[in-house]
C-alpha positions in Angstrom: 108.1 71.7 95.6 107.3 71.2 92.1 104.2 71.7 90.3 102.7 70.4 86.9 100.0 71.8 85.1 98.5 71.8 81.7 96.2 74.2 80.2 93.6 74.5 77.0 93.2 77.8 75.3 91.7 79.7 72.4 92.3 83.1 70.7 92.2 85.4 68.1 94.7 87.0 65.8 95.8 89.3 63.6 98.6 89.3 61.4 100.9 91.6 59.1 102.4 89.7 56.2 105.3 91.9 54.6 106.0 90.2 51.1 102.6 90.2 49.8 103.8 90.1 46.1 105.2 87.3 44.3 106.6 88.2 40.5 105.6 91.5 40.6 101.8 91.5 41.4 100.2 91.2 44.6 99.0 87.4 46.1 97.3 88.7 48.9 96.8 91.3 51.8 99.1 92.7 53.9 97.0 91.8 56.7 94.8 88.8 57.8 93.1 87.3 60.6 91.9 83.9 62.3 91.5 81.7 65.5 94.4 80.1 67.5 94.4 77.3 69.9 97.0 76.6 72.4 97.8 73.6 74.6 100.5 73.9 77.5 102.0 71.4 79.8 104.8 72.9 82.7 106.3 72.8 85.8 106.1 75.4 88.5 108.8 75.3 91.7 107.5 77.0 94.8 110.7 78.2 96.6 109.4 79.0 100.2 111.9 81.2 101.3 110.9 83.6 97.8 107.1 83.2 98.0 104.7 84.0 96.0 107.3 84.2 93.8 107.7 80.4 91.5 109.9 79.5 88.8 108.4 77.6 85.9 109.5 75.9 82.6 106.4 75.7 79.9 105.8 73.5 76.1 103.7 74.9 74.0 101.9 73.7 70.9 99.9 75.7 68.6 97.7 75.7 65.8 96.6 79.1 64.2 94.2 79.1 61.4 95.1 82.4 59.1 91.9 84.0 57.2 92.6 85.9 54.3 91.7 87.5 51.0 93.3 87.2 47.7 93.8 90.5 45.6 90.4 90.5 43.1 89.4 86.4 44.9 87.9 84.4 47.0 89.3 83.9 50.7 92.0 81.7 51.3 93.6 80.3 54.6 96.8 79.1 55.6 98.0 76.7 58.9 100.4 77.7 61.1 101.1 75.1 63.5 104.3 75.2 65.8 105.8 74.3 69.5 107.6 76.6 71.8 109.3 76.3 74.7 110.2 79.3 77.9 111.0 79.1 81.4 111.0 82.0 83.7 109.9 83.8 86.8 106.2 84.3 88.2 104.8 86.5 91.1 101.9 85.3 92.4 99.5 87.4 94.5 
């Protein structure tokens, strides 16, 4: 039996940014932070004879915002958007 669902989220995040120099002098910290929102649409398949456990198959679309501070300046943000894709296996219990 198959069964769609979608889903709304919201996060946090940090992040580590390794080339944080550009020319020889330093654009920005290593590390920054920001909010994140997710959306997800996906299929689960209930397999009786395996329950609780359920297969799946998930798209993802993202949006991060990334807060932070340029060396000796003001704050700066960049967008991150992207879309993902996984399937896999879930136990439910």
């Amino acid at each position: 039996m198959l069964s769609p669902y979608v889903g709304i989220g919201v996060g946090f995040q940090l992040s580590h940014v390794e080339k944080t120099h550009v020319g020889g002098r330093r654009v920005r910290e290593g590390v920054g932070g920001g909010s994140s929102l997710l959306g997800a649409a996906g299929l689960d398949l209930v397999v009786p004879a395996f329950d609780p456990v359920r297969l799946f198959a998930e798209a993802r679309a993202g949006n991060t915002t990334d807060l932070w501070k340029r060396k000796g300046g003001n704050f700066q943000t960049d967008q991150i958007d992207g879309f993902t894709g996984m399937a896999g296996v879930r136990l439910h219990f």
